[in-house]
C-alpha positions as CSV (number, residue, x, y, z in Angstrom):
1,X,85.1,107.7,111.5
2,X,84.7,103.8,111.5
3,X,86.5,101.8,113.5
4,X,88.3,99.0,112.6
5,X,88.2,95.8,114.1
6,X,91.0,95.6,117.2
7,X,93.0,93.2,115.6
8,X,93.8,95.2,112.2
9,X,95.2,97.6,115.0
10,X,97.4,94.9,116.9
11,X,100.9,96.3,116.2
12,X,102.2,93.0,116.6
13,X,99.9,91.7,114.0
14,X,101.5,94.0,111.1
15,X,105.1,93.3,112.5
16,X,104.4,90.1,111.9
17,X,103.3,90.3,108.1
18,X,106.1,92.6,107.7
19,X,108.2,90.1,109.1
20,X,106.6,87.4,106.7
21,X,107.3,89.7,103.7
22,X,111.0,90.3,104.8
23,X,111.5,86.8,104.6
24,X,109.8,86.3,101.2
25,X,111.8,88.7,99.6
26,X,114.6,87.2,100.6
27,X,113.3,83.9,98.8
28,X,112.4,86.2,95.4
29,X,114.8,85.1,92.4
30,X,113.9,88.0,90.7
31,X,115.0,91.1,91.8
32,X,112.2,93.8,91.0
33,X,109.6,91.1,92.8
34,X,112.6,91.4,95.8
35,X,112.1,94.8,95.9
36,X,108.6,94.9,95.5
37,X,108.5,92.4,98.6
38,X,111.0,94.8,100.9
39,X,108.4,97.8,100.1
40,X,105.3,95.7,101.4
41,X,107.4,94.5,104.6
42,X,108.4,98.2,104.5
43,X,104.4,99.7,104.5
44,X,103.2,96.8,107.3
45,X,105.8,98.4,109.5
46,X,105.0,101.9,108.8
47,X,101.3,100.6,109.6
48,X,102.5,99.4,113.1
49,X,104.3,102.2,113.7
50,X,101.2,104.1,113.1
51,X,99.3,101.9,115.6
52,X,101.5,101.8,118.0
53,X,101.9,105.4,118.0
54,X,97.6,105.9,118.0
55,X,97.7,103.5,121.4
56,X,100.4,105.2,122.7
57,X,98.1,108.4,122.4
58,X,94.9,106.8,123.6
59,X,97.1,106.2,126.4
60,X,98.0,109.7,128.0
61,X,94.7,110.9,127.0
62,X,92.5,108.4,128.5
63,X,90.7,106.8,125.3
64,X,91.7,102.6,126.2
């Protein structure tokens, strides 16, 4: 499996474009691009939930 470079796995890296995208929406006149926004701010999250759950794993098991 590749790997990808580390900081496309920093957690705090995708909470802070979900972040970024929260706050857009919030800008968005329209409301389907709103909601649109929320769903991206909703899948970078999910991606550093991911993460952080892989580097909690490589953790315990010894794989830093």
């Amino acid at each position: 499996m590749p790997t990808l470079p580390l900081e496309l796995r920093d957690v705090e890296y995708w909470r802070k474009r979900a972040e970024e995208a929260r706050t857009m929406a919030e800008e968005m006149k329209d409301a389907k691009t709103r909601e649109l926004m929320r769903g991206i701010a909703a899948s970078y999250e999910q991606i550093a939930k991911s993460y952080e759950t892989i580097a909690d794993y490589e953790k315990r098991h010894g794989k830093e």
